[in-house]
Steps between C-alpha positions, in 0.01 A plus 500: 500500500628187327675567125196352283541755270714339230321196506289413187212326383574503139736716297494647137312333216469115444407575159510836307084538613530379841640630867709834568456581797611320817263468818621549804315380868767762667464854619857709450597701830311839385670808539425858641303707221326822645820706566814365319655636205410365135812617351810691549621723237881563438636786712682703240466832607397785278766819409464790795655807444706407160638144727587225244227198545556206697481218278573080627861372427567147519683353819415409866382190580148376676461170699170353509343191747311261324298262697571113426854343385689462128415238330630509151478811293381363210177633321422133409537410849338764697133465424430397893749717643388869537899579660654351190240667279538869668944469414413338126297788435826724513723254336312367236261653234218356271372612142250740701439648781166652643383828593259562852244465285518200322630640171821316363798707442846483353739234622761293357328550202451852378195475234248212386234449282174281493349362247127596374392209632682503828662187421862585423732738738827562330744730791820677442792468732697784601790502308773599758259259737788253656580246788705609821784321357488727197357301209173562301157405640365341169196344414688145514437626913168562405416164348714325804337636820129428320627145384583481862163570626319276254690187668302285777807551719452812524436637898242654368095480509379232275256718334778766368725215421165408274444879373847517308475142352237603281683831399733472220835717542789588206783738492461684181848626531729559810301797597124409385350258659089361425264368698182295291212403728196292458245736497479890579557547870535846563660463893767310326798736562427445888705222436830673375610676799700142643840598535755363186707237588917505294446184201924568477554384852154251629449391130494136493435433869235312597226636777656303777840622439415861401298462882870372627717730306747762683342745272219559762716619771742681241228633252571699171162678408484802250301727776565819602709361789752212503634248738791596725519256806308321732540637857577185732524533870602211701478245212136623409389708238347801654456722181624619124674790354431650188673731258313776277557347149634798280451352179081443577336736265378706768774509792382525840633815733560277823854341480419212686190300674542255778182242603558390852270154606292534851253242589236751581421889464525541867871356440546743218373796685751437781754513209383810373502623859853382537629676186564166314274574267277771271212369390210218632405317222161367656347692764278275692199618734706420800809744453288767291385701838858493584629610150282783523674660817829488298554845327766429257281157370219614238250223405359458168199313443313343199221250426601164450336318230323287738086515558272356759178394453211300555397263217131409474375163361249652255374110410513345859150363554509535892547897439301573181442882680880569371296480161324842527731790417319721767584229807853510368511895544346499851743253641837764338270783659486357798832403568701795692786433265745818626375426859704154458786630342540789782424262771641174384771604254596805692357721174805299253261461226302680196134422477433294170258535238571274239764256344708757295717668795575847474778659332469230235395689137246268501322640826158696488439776754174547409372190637286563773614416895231278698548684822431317804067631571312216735221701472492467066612138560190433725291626212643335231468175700107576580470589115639136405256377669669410899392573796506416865203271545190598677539208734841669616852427480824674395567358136303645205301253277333480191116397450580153362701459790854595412711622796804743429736272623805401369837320569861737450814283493828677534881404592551321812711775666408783776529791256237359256254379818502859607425623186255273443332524865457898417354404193186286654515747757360782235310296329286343822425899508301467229295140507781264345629235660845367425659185598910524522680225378860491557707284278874375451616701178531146244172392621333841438627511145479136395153396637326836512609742249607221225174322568330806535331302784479829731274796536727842595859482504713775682873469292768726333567492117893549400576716191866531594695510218191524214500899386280468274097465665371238285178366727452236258583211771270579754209578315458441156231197442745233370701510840106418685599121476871400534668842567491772710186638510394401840163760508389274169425851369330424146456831375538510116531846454797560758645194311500698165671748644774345652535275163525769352772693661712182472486535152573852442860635518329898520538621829211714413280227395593305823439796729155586389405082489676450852293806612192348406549196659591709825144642493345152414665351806439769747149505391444082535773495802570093420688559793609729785773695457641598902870678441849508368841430712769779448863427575749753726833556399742737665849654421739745652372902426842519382436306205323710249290463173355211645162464398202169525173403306306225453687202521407181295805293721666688814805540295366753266592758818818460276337674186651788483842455709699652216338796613648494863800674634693570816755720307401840373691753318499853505687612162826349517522399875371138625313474849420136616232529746539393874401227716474226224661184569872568263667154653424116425603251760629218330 
């Protein structure tokens, strides 16, 4: 299946009230759910018989293939490369980071404090916090990598670029550093997990020579791993070699990591099979049966924060039956929703329910599942007044005349048409007729979904990189005209609540208001929610402690690497663990 899934239709906010979330028209390859592992705990093996423990020790070294090709490492620089992004995330470290479920933790900075208002952040650096070359990280870094993002030659989306023009940023001394925004906007520290960039050796560069600079093939970051070497073969770069940094404030066990570039998983697999590597970053559909078979490969697997769905035009006036609530319910009941993700997606996806994925704090279990019932959906139908007419036919109709009939454009690609084909195959089972409408992606968004000149729309929603849930974009009423609320939802009471929680820096407050705008959507269903990709990841069963949870970008399978090993101890004696790759070609 083609790569569509970094491309975006819009990024972060134009303005502090406006977009969030990107849109995606692209399905990720969805991964194997039903009988792989969620996590892996450490294997530290409990005292028998008065034994001393067996605790981690730092050494050995793990090779991993990433799919694609080095770029620059350069957290500036890497927005639309997910290779560079997955070695920055070891070398390079931001004022937070997040946990699985969307709550912000300790970073570079080691405390903070918000205002009343939630207007002012004011963060603490670590005070042995310092760059790979052994000088302080200071907030003049701070103020330098935002600075960075704020100009418009920045390779970055327009809309961020926007977002930290209208924050105002001062170092308060060389370890305090404040942050002074507009208005309260509680998913603000989403934003301060971009890798710091060194002010002592890129300040005064411009953009374009900051893109040109040696630094991004010789990097100095302040992560818990630094730059070693690239590994060349033949004149081309092939891979990078990193050092455990033992001045990072939390020093990792493994020695030494290794990323090795293939141009597919399949290639990566036979790497893995011919002990050249340890670990596949991205396990794609195609290799996963294979992976499987291998008995020293375990697979982790998480939900990406991607989510398909079907928006409905609630104000189109050739479909005014998406108007009643109850039609809405009968066309999610009769959809066989698992049916397509066991037959079509080989059962690599979790049913949705709603917009707030979960895992996130902000997610409500108690909202109730609309299981798939053609029977109830029938009913519900009949009770909103549609049935087949008495002159016969196979499409349901109101008494004025109104057929259930109704237009679904999706991506022009096979994937989507099956998808969509098993779609109007359910719903013909009930007296709905649905006309497919393939489209090239640009056209879809620009003179559809902008225009909101279409009726149903089959597409994916991106939260990558956005922790926090905030549903603000795609449904409050403000977004209706000129953002990104495509259903035209105009629901004032879900609006209140999601106002709200934008407002309020109590995760309690938030919690119970994001749960009550869970039940207000489920009830009204503005749209229908079908499933969530997950993401396969596998490494060596000789590398332990590794563990995986929801992701909010594929390189958060990195979040707790300090915790990995391949070198245990047993009091004072040392063990490295076998078959792990211990040489680097150069």
């Amino acid at each position: 299946m083609a790569c569509l899934a970094v491309q975006r239709l819009f990024y972060f906010y134009p303005t502090m009230k406006k977009l969030r979330w990107p849109l995606l028209i692209a399905l990720l390859s969805l991964v194997v759910i039903a009988f792989l592992l969620w996590s892996q705990k450490p294997a530290i093996l409990q005292p028998i018989g008065g034994e001393p423990q067996v605790q981690p020790a730092q050494g050995g070294i793990y090779t991993e293939g990433l799919v694609g090709s080095l770029v620059r490492l350069n957290p500036l620089l890497d927005y639309y490369n997910q290779a560079d992004r997955d070695v920055d995330r070891l070398l390079f470290s931001g004022l937070l980071r997040f946990d699985g479920s969307g709550q912000p933790q300790a970073g570079l900075a080691d405390s903070w404090g918000i205002s009343r208002d939630g207007t002012v952040y004011n963060f603490s650096l670590r005070t042995n916090a310092k760059w790979h070359d052994g000088q302080p990280v200071t907030s003049s870094d701070v103020l330098f990598t935002f600075d960075l993002m704020r100009d418009d030659a920045a390779p970055i989306p327009a809309d961020l670029r926007e977002f930290w023009k209208q924050v105002e940023i001062k170092g308060l001394d060389d370890k305090t550093v404040q942050f002074r925004l507009p208005e309260a906007f509680s998913p603000f520290m989403d934003y301060l997990t971009v890798g710091l960039l060194p002010e002592h050796l890129l300040g005064g560069m411009s953009i374009d020579e900051i893109i040109a600079a040696d630094f991004n093939m010789q990097p100095v970051g302040n992560g818990p791993y630094k730059f070693e070497r690239l590994i060349v073969q033949s004149g081309q770069i092939k891979g990078v070699l990193l050092a455990a940094n033992p001045d990072y404030y939390s020093p990792p066990f493994i020695e030494q990591i290794a990323f090795r570039y293939y141009p597919d998983s399949a290639s990566a697999l036979a790497a893995y099979q011919g002990g050249e590597i340890s670990g596949i970053g991205t396990v794609s559909n195609d290799i996963l049966p294979q992976v499987l078979k291998e008995a020293n490969l375990k697979v982790y697997t998480s939900r990406l924060p991607e989510w398909t769905l079907v928006f409905l035009n609630l104000d189109n006036p050739n479909a005014v039956f998406f108007q009643d609530a109850n039609v809405r319910k009968a066309l999610l009941m009769g959809l066989n929703r698992q049916r397509i993700i066991n037959d079509l997606l080989g059962g690599q996806a979790f049913l949705s329910d709603g917009p707030i994925m979960p895992g996130s704090w902000a997610y409500y279990s108690g909202v109730e599942r609309v299981n798939f019932d053609a029977n109830t959906a029938l009913d519900l139908l009949i009770e909103a007044g549609y049935t087949i007419p008495a002159e016969g036919g196979t499409v349901r109709t109101s008494s004025d005349g109104v057929k259930l009939s109704f237009e679904l454009v999706y991506p022009e690609e096979a994937h989507y048409q099956a998808i969509a084909e098993a779609m109007q195959r359910d719903w013909a089972q009930i007296g709905v007729e649905v006309v497919l409408a393939p489209l090239p992606y640009d056209q879809l968004v620009s003179e559809r979904l902008d225009g909101r000149n279409y009726q149903a729309a089959l597409v994916d929603i991106s939260l990558a990189r956005t922790p926090d849930p905030d549903p603000y974009p795609f449904w409050h009423q403000s977004q209706v005209t000129g953002g990104q609320n495509y259903s035209q939802w105009d629901d004032r009471q879900a609006s209140e609540y999601l106002e709200q929680a934008r407002l309020s820096t109590d995760l309690a407050e938030r919690t119970r208001l994001y749960n009550n705008f869970q039940v207000r959507w489920s009830q009204d269903l503005p749209a229908l929610p079908l499933f969530y990709p997950v993401y396969n990841y596998a490494v060596s069963s000789d590398v332990q402690g590794v563990s995986i949870g929801p992701l909010f970008d594929p390189s958060d399978r990195y979040a707790n690497l300090l915790e990995w090993f391949l070198v245990t101890r047993r009091g004072a004696a040392e063990t490295a663990t076998p078959s792990i790759t211990n040489t680097i070609t150069p």
